[in-house]
C-alpha positions in Angstrom: 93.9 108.4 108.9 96.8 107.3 110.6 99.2 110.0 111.4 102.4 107.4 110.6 102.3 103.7 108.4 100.7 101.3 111.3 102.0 97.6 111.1 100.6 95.2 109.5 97.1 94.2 110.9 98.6 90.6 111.5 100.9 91.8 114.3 98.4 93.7 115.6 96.2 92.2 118.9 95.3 95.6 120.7 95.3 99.4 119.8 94.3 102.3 120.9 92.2 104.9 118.0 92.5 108.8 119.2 90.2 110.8 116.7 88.2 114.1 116.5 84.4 114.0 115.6 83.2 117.0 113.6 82.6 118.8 117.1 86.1 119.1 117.5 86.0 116.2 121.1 88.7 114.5 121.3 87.4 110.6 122.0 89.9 108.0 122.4 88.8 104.1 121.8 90.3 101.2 122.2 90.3 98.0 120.4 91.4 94.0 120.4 91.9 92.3 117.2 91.4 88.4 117.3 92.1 87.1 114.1 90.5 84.3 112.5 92.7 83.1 110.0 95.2 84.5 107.6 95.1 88.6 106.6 94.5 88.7 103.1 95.0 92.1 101.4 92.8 93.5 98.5 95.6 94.2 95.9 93.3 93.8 92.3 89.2 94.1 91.7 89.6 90.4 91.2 90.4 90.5 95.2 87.5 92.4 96.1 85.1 90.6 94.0 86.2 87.6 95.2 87.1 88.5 98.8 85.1 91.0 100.2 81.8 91.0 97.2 81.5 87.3 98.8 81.5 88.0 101.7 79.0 90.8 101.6 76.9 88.4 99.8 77.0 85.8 102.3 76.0 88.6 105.2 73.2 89.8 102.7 69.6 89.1 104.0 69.1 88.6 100.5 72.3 87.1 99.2 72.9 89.8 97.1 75.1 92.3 96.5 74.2 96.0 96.3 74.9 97.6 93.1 76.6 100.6 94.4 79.4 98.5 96.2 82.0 98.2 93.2 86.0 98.0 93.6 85.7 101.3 91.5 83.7 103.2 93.8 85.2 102.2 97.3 88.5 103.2 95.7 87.6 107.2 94.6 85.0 106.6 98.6 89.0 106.2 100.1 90.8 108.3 97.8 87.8 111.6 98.9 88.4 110.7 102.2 92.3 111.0 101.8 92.1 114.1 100.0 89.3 115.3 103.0 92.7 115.1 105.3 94.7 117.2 103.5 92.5 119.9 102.5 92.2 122.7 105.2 
């Protein structure tokens, strides 16, 4: 989790991620963004379907989409994970 708002990913070309593994390392990474085309954000489940279901289909070996990959479930997946940062 970031520890302030980042800006928006289309001004972004480079950053640099500091983090702690469950060891307690510190690791540092960095990263280049190219962009290909426009950021879209995923504001509604009709975004996700459309947006990021698609596009999981299209990577699919199978062309499908697994059934536990909903809009519902990636939402309470980020809101555990947000909760994870605050609870000590």
């Amino acid at each position: 989790m970031p520890n302030k708002e980042p800006p928006s990913p289309d001004v972004v070309l480079s950053y640099q991620i500091h983090y702690r593994d469950n060891t307690g390392e510190s690791k540092h990474m960095s990263m280049t963004q190219v962009l290909l085309g426009h950021w879209q954000e995923i504001e509604s489940e009709d975004d996700f379907d459309s947006l990021v279901l698609e596009e999981i289909a299209k990577r699919s070996d199978r062309g499908s989409i697994p059934v536990h990959i909903t809009y519902e479930k990636v939402l309470e997946l980020s809101e555990q994970i947000r909760n994870s940062f605050t609870q000590e």
